[in-house]
Structures are given as structure tokens and as C-alpha cells.
DSSP file (Angstrom, degrees, kcal/mol; ACC not computed):
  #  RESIDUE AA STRUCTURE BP1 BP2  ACC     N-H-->O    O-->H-N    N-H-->O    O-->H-N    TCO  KAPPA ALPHA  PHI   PSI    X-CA   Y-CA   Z-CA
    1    1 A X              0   0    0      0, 0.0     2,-0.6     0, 0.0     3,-0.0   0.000 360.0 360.0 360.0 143.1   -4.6  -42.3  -23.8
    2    2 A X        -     0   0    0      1,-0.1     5,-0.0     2,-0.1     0, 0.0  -0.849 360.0-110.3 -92.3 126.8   -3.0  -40.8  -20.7
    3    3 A X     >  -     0   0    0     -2,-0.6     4,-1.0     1,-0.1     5,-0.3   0.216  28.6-115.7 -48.0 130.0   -3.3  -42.7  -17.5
    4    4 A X  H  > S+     0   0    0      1,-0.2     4,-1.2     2,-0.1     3,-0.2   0.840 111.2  56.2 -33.7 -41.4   -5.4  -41.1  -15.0
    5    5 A X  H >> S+     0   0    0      2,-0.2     4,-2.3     1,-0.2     3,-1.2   0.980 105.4  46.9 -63.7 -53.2   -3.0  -40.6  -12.7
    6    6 A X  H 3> S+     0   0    0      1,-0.3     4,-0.6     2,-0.2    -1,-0.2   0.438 116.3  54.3 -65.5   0.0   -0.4  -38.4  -15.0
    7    7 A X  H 3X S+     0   0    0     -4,-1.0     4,-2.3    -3,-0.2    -1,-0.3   0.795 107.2  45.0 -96.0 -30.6   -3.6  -36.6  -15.9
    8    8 A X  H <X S+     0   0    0     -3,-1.2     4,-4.2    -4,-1.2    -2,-0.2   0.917 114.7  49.7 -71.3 -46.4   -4.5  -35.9  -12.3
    9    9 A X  H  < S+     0   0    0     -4,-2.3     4,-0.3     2,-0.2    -1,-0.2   0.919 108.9  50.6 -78.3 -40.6   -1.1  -34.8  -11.5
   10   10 A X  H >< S+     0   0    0     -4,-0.6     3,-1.1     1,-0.2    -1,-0.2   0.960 108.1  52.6 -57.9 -48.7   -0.7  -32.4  -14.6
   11   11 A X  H 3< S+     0   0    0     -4,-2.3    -2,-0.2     1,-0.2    -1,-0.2   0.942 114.7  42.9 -34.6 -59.3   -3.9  -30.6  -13.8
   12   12 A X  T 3< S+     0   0    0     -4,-4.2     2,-0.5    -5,-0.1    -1,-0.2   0.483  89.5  94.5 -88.9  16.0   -2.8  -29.9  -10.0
   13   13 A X  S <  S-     0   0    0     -3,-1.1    -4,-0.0    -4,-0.3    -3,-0.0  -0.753  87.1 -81.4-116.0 159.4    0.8  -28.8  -10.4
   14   14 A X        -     0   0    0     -2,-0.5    -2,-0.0     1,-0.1    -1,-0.0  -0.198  44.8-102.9 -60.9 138.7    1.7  -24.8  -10.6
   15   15 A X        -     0   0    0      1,-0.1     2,-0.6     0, 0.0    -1,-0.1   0.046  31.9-130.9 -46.8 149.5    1.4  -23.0  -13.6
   16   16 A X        -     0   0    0      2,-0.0     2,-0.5     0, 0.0    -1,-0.1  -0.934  29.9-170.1-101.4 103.0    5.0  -22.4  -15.3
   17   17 A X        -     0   0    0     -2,-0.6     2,-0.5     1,-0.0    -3,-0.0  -0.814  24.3-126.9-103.6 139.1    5.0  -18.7  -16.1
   18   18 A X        -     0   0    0     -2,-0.5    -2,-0.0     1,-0.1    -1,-0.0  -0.589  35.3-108.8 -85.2 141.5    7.5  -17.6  -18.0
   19   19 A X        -     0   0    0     -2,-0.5    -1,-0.1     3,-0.0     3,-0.1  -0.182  49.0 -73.3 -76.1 144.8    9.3  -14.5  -16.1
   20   20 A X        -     0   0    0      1,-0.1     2,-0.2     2,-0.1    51,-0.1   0.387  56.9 -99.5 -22.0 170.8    8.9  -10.7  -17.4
   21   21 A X     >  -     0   0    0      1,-0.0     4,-0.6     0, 0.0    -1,-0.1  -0.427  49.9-100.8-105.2 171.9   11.2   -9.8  -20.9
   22   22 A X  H >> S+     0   0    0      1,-0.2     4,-1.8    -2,-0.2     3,-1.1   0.921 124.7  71.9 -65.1 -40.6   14.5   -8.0  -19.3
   23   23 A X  H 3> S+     0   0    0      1,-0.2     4,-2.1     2,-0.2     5,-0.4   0.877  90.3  63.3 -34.0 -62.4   12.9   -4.3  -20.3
   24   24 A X  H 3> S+     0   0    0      2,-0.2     4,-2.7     1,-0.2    -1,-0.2   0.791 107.3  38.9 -11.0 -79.1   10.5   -5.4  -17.3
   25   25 A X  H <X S+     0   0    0     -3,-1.1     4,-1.7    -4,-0.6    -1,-0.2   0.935 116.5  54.4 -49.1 -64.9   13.9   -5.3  -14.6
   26   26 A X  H  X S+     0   0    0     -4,-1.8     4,-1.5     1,-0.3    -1,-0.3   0.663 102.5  50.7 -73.1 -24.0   15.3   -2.3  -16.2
   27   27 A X  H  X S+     0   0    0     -4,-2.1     4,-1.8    -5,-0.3    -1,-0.3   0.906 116.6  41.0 -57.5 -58.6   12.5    0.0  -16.0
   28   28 A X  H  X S+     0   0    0     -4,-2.7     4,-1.1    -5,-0.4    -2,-0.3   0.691 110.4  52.1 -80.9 -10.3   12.0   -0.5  -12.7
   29   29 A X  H  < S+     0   0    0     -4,-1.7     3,-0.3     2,-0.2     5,-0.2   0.936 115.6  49.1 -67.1 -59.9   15.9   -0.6  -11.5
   30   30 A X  H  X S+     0   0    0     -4,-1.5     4,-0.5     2,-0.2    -2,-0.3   0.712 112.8  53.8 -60.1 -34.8   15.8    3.2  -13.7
   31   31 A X  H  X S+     0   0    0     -4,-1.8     4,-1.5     1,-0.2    -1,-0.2   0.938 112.4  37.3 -38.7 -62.5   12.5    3.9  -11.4
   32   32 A X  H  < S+     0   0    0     -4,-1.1    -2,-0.2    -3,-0.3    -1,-0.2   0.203 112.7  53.6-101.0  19.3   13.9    3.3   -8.1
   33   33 A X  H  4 S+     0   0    0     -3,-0.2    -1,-0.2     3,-0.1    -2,-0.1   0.463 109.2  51.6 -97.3 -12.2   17.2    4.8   -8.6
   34   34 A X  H  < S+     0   0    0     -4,-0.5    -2,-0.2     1,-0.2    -3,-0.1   0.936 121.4  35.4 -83.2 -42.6   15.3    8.1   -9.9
   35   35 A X  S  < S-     0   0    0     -4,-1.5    -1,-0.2     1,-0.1    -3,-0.2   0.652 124.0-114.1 -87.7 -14.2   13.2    7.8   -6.5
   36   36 A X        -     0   0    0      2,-0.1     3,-0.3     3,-0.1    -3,-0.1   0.271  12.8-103.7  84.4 154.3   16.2    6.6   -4.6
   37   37 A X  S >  S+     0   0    0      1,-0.2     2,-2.0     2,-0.2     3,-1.5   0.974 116.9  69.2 -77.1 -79.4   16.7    3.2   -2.9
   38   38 A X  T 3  S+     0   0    0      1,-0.3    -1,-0.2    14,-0.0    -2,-0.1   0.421  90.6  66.9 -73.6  10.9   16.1    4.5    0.6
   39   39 A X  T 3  S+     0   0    0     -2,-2.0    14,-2.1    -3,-0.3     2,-0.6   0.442  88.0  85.8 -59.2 -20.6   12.3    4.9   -0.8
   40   40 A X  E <   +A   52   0A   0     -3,-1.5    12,-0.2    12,-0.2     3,-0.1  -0.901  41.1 165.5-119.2 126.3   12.2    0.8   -1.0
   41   41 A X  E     +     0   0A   0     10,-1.0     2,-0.3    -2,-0.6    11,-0.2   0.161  68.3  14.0-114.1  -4.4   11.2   -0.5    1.8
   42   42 A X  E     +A   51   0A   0      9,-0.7     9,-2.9    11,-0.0    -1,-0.3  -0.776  52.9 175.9 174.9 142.8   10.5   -4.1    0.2
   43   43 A X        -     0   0    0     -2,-0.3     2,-0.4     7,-0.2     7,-0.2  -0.974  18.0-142.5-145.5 156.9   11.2   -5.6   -2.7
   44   44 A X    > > -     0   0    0     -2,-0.2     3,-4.3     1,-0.1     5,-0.5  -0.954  28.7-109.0-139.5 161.5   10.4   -9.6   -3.8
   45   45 A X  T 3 5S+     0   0    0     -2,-0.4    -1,-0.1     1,-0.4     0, 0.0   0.528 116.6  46.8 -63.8 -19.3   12.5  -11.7   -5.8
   46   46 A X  T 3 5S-     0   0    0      3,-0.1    -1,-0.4   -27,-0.0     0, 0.0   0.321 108.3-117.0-107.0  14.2   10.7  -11.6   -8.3
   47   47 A X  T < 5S+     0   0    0     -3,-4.3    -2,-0.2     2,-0.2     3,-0.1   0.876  82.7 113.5  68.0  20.3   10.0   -8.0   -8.7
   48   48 A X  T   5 +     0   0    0     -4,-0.4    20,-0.5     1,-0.2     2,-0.2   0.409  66.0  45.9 -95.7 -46.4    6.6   -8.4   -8.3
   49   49 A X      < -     0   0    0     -5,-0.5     2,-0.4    18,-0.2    18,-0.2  -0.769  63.2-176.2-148.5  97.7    6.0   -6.8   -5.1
   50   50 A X  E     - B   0  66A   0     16,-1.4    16,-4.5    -2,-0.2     2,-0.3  -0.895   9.2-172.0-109.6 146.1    7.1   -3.5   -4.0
   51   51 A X  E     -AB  42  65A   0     -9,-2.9   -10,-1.0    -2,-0.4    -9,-0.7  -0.754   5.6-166.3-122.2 144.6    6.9   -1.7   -1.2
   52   52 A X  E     -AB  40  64A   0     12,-1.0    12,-1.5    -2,-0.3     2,-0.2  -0.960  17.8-142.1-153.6 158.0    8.0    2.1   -0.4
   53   53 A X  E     - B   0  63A   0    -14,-2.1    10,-0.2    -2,-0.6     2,-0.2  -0.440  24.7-175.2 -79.2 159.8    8.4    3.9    2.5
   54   54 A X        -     0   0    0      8,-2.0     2,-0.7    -2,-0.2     8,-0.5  -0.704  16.8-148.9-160.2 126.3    7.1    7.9    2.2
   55   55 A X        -     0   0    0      6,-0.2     6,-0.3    -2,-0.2     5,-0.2  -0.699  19.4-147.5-121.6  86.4    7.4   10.5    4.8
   56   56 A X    >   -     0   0    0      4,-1.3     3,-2.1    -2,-0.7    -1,-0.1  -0.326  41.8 -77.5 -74.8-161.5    4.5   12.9    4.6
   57   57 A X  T 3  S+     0   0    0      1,-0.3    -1,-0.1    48,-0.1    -2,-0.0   0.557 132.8  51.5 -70.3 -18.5    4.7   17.1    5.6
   58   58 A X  T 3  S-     0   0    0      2,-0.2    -1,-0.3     3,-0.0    -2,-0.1   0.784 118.2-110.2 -83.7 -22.1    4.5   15.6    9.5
   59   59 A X    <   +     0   0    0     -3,-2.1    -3,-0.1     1,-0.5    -2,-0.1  -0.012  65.7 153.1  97.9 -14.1    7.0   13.3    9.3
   60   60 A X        -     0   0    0     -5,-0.2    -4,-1.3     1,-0.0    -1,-0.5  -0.443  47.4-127.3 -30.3 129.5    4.3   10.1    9.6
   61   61 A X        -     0   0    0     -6,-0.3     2,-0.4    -3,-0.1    -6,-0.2  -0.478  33.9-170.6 -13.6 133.8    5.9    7.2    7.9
   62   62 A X        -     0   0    0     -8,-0.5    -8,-2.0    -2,-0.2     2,-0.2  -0.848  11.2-137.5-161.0 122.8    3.3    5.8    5.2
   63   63 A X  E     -B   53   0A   0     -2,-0.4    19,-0.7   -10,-0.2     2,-0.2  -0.665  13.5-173.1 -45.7 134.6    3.4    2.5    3.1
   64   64 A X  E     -BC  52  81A   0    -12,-1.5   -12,-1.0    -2,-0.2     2,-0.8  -0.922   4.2-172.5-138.2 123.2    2.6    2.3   -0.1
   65   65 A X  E     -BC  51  80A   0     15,-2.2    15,-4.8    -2,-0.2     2,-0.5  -0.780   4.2-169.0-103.3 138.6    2.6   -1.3   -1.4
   66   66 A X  E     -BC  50  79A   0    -16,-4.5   -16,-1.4    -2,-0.8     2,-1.2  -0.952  14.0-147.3-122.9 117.9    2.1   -1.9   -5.4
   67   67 A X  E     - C   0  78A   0     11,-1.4    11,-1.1    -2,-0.5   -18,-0.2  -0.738  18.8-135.0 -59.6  67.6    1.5   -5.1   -6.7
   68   68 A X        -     0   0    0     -2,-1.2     2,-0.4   -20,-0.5    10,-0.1   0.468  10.9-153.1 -17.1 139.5    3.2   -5.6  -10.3
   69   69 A X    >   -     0   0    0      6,-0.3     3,-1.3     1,-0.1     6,-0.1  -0.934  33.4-100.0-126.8-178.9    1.2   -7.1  -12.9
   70   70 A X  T 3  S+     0   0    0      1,-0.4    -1,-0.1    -2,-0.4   -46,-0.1   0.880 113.5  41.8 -66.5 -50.2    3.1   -9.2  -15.9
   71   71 A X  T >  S+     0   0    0      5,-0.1     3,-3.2   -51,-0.1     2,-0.5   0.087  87.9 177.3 -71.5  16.7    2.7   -6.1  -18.4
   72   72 A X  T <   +     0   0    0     -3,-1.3     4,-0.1     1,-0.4    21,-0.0  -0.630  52.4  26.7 -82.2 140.4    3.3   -3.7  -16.8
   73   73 A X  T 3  S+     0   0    0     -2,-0.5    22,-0.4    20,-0.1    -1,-0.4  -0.631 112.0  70.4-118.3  51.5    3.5   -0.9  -17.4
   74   74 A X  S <  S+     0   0    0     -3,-3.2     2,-0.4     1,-0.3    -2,-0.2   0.638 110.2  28.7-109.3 -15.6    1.5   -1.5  -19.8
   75   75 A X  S    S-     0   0    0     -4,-0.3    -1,-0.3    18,-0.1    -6,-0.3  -0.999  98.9-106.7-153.1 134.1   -1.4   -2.1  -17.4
   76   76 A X        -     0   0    0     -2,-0.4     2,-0.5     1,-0.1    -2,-0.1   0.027  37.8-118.4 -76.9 174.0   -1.2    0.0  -13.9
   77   77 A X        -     0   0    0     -4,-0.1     2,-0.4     1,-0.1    -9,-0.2  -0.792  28.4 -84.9-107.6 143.1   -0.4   -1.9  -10.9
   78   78 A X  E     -C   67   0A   0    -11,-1.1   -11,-1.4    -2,-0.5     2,-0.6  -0.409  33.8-143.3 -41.6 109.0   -2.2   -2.5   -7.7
   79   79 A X  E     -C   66   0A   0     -2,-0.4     2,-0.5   -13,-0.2   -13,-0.2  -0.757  16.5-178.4 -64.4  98.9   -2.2   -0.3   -5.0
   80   80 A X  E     +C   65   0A   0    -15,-4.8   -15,-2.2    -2,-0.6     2,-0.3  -0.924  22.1 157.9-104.1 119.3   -2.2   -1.3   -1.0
   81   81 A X  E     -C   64   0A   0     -2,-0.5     2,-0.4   -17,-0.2   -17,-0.1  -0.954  50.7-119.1-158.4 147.9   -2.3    1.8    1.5
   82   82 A X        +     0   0    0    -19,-0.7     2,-0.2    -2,-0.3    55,-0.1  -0.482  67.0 133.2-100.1  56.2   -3.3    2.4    5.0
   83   83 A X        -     0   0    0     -2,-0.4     2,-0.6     2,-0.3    53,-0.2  -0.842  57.9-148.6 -93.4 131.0   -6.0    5.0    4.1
   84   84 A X  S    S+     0   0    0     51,-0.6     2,-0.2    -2,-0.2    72,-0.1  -0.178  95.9  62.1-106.5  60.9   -9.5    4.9    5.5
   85   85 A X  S    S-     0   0    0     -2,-0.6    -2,-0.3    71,-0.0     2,-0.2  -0.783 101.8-102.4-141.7 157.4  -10.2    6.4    1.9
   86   86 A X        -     0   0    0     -2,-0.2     2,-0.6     1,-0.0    -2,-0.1  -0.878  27.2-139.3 -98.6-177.2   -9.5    4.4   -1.4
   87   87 A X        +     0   0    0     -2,-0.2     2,-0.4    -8,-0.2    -8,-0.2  -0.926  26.5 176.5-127.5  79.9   -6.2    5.4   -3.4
   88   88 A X        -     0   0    0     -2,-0.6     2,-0.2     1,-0.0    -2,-0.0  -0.760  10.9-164.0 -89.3 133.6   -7.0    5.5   -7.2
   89   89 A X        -     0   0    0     -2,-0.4     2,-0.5   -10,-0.0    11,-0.1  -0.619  21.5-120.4-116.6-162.2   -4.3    6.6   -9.2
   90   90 A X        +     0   0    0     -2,-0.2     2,-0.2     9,-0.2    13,-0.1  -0.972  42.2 170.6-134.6 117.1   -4.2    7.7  -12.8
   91   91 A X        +     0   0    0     -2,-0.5     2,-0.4     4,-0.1   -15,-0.0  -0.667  14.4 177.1-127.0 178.1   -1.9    5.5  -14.8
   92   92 A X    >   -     0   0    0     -2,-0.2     3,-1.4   -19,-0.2   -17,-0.1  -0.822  53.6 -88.2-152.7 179.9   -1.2    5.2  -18.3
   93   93 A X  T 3  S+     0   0    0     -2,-0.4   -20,-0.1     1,-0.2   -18,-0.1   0.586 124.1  57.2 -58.6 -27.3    1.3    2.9  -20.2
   94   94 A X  T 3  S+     0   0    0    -20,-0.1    -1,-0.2     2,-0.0     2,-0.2   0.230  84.5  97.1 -69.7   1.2    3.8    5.7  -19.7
   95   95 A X    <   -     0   0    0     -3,-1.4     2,-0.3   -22,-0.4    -4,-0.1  -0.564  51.4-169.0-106.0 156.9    3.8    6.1  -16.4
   96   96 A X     >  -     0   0    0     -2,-0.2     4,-3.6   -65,-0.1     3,-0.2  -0.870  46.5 -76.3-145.8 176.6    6.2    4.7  -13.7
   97   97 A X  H  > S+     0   0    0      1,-0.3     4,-1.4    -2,-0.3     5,-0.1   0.723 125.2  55.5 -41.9 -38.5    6.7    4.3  -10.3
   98   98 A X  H  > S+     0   0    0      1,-0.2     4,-1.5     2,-0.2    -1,-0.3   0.834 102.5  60.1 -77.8 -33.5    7.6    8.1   -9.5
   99   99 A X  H  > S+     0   0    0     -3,-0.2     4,-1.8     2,-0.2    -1,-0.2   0.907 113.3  38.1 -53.0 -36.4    4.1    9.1  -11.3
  100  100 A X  H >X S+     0   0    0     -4,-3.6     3,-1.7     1,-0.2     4,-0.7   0.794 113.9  57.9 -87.1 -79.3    2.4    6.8   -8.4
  101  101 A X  H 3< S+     0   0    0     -4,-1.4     4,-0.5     1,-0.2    -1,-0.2   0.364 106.7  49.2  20.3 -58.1    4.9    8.1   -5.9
  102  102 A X  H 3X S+     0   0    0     -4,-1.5     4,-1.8    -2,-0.4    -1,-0.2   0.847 111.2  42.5 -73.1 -59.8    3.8   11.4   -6.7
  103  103 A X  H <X S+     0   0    0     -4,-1.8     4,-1.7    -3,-1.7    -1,-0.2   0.678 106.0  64.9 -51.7 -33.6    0.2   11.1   -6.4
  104  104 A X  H  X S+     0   0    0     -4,-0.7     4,-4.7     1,-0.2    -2,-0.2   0.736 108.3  42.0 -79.9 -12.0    0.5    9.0   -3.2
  105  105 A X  H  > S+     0   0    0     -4,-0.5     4,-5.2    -5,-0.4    -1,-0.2   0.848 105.4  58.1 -89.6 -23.9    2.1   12.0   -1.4
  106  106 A X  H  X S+     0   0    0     -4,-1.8     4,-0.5     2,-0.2    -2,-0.2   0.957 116.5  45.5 -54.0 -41.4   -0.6   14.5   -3.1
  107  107 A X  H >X S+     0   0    0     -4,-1.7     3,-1.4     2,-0.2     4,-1.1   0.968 105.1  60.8 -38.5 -66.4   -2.8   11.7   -0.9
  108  108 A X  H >< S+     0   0    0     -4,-4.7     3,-3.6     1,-0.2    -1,-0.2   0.943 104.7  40.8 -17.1 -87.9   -0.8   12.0    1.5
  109  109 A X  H >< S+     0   0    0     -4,-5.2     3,-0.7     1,-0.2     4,-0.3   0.614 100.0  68.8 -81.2  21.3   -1.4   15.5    2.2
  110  110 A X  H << S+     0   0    0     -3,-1.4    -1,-0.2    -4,-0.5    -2,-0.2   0.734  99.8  56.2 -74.4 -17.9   -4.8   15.7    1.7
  111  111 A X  T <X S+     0   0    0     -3,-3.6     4,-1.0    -4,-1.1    -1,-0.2  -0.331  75.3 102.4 -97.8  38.3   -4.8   13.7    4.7
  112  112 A X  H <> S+     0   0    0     -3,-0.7     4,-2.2     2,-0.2    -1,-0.1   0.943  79.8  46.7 -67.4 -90.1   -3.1   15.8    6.9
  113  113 A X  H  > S+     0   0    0     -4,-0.3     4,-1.9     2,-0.2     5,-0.1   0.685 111.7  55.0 -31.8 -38.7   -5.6   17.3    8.9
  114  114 A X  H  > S+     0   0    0      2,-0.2     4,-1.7    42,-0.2    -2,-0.2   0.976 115.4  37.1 -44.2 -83.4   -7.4   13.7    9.5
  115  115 A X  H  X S+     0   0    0     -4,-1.0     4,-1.3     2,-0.2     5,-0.4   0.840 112.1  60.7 -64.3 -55.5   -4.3   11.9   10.9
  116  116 A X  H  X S+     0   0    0     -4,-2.2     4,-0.8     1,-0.2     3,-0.4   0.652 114.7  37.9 -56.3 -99.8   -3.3   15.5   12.9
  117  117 A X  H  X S+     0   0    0     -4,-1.9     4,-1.4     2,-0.2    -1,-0.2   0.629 116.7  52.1 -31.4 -57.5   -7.0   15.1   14.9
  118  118 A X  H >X S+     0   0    0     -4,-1.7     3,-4.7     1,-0.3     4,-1.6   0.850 117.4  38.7 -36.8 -85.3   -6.4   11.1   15.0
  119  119 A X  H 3X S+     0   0    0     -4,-1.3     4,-1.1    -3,-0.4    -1,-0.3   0.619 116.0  47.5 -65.9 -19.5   -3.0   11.8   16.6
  120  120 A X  H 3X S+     0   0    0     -4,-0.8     4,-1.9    -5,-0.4    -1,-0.4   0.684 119.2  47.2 -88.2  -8.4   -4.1   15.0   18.9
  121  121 A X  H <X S+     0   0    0     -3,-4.7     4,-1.1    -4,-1.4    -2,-0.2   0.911 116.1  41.3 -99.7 -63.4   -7.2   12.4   19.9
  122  122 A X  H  < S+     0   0    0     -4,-1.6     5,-0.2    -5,-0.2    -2,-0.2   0.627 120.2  47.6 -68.2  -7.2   -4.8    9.4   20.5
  123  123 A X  H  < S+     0   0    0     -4,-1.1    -2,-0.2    -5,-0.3    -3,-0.2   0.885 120.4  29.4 -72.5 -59.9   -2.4   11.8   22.3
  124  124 A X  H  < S+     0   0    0     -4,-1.9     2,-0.3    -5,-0.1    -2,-0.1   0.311 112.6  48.7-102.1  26.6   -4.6   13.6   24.5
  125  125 A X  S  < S-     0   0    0     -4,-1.1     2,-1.1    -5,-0.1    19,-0.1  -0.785  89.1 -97.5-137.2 169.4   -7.3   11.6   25.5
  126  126 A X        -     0   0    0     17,-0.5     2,-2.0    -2,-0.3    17,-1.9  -0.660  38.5-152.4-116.5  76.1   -7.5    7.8   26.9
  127  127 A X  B     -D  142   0B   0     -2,-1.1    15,-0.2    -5,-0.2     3,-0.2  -0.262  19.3-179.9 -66.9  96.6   -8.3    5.6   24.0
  128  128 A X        +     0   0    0     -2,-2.0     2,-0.4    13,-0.7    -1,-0.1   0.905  67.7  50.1 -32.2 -91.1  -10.4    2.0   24.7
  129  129 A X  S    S+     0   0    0     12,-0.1    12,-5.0     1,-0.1    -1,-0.2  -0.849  95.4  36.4-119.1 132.8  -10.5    0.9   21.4
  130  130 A X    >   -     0   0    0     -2,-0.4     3,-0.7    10,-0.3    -1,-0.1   0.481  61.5-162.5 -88.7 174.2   -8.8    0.6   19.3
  131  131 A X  T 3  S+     0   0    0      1,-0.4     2,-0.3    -2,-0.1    -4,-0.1   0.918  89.0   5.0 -71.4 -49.5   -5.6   -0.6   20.9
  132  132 A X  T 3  S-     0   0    0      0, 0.0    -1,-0.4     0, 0.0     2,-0.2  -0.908  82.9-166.4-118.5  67.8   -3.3    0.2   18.1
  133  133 A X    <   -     0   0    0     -3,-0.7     2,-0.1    -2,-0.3     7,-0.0  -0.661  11.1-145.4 -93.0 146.9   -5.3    1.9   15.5
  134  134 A X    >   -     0   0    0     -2,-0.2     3,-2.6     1,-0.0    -1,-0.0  -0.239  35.7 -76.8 -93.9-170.1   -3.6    2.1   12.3
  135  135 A X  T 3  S+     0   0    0      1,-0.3   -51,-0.6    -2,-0.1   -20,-0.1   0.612 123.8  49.1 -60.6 -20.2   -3.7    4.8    9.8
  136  136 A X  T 3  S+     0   0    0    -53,-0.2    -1,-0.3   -52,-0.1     2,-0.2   0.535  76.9 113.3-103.5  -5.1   -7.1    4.0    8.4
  137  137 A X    <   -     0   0    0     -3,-2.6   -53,-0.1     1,-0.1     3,-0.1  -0.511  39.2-174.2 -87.8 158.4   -9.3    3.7   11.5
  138  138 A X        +     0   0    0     -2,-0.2     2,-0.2     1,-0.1    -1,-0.1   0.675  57.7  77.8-114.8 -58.4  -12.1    6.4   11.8
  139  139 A X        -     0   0    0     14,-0.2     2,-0.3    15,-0.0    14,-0.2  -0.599  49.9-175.1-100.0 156.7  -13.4    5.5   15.2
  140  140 A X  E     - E   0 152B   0     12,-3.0    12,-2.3    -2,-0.2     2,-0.4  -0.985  15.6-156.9-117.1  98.3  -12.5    5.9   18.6
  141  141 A X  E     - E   0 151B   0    -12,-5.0   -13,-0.7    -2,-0.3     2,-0.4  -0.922  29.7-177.0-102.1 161.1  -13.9    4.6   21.7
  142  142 A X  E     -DE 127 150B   0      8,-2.3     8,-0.6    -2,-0.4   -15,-0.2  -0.866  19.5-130.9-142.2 106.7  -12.7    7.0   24.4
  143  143 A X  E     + E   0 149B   0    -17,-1.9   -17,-0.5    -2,-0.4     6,-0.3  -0.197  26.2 167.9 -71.4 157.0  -13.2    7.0   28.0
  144  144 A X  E     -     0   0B   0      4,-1.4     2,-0.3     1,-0.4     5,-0.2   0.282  58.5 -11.6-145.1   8.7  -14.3    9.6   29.7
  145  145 A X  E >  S- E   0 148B   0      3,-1.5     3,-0.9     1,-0.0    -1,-0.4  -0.978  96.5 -26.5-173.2-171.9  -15.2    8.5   33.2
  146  146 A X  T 3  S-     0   0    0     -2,-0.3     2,-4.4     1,-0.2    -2,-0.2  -0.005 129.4 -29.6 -26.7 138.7  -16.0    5.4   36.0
  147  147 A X  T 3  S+     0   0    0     -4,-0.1     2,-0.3    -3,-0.1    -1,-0.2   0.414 117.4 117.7  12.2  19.2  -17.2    2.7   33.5
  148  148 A X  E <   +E  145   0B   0     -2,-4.4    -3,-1.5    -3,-0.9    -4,-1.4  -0.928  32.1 164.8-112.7 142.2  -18.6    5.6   30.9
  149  149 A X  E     -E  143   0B   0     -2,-0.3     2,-0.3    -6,-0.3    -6,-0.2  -0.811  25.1-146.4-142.4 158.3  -16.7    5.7   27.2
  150  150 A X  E     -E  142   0B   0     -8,-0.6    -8,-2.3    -2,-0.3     2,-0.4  -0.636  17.0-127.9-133.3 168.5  -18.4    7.7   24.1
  151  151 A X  E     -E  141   0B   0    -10,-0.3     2,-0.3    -2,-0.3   -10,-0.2  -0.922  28.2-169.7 178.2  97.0  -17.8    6.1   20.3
  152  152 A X  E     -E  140   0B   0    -12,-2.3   -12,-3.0    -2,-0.4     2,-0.3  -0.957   3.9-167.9-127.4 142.3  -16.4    9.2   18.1
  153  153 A X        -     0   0    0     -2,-0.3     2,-0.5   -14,-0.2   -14,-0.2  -0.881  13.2-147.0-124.1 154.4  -16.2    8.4   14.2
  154  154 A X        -     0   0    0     -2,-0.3     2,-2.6     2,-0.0   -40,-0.0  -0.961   9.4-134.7-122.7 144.6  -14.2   10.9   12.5
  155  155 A X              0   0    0     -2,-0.5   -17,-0.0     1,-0.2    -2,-0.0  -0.626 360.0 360.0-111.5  82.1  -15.4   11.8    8.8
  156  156 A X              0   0    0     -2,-2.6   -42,-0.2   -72,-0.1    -1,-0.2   0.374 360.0 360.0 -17.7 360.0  -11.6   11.8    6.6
């Protein structure tokens, strides 16, 4: 019988996963040399979590972070973006980083015209709230006299 304690202590300590087969590394090394390194904007030691920078048709900066899973690519990877939309992509077991790439900039410019109002609204007008809106915020409050502001939502 195993002592309680050694029982307690196997239960709480972190799973040991064994790390990706090498094909894993080399498919994605052959990824981001095809998109070019000064596309990766983070990368984590374990290959796990990558990040790339993408420049849409304005010159906006845009993240797009993907979140690896163990198979891949057998099974598509998570997607994090600063869209006030979501960002489904279309993956299959064949597909690689330049395939999402590709798609995130077709996103991109579908979302031209949004972010071009946002910025002509947060350029020429005196935005309250929010202080800092990021890429994904919709509303605006905006003053427009003595202690009067209006509430503008913008429909993406």
C-alpha cells in the first residue's frame, strides 16, 4: 500500500509531457523562414506560443497570436487577435502557419474601413473613454461640450 503522503504528493505534482516528435520543430522553423523571421514577434521556448507581427494596407501594426496544440498540424491551432469580430480560420492537417497568415491579412483588410473611422474619430475628435482603445473597441464616448459627451458604438 502506498503511504498517504507519497500518494498525495504524486497526485499534485505537474504532468510530465513528453515534448513534440522533431518533425514538430522542423515544420515550423520551414514555416517561419517561408514567412520570414521579421514576421515573429514572439516565440516560447517551447514552441508552443507564437506570436507575429502583420502590417495591414495602412500600415497598422496587428498581432496575431497562435497557440500550438501537441499535434499540430494535425489539429489547427488557437487563434488570439485584437478584433472586435471573431477570427475563424479554415485549417486542415495540411495547412501551416503561412495558410493562417494569409487569411489573417484577408481579415485584416476587411477591416480597413472600421479601424480608418476609429482612427479619423480618435484623431479628430476629443475621446473620454476609452483612454487607450485598442483595436477591438466599438465605442466611443466623445465630448462635445461643458460637461455634455454622446456614446457612439460603431457596427465593424
Amino acid at each position: 500500500r502506498t503511504p498517504l503522503l507519497q500518494e498525495v504528493a504524486l497526485k499534485n505534482r505537474p504532468e510530465m509531457h513528453a515534448p513534440p516528435p522533431p518533425h514538430y520543430y522542423s515544420g515550423l522553423i520551414k514555416d517561419i523562414e517561408n514567412m520570414g523571421w521579421d514576421k515573429l514577434a514572439f516565440v516560447d521556448n517551447e514552441f508552443s506560443t507564437i506570436q507575429l507581427k502583420v502590417n495591414d494596407s495602412a500600415g497598422r501594426e496587428h498581432r496575431l497570436t497562435l497557440q500550438l496544440k501537441a499535434n499540430h498540424p494535425i489539429e489547427p491551432p488557437d487563434c488570439v487577435v485584437d478584433f472586435p469580430i471573431p477570427f475563424v480560420i479554415t485549417w486542415t492537417p495540411q495547412s501551416s502557419l503561412i495558410n493562417i497568415q494569409k487569411q489573417f491579412l484577408a481579415a485584416l483588410d476587411s477591416m480597413k474601413e472600421f479601424w480608418d473611422v476609429m482612427d479619423e474619430i480618435d484623431k479628430e475628435t476629443w475621446v473620454l473613454e476609452p483612454e487607450k482603445p485598442t483595436r477591438n473597441a466599438t465605442a466611443r464616448r466623445i465630448a462635445i461640450g461643458n460637461n455634455v459627451s454622446i456614446n457612439i458604438e460603431v457596427d465593424p
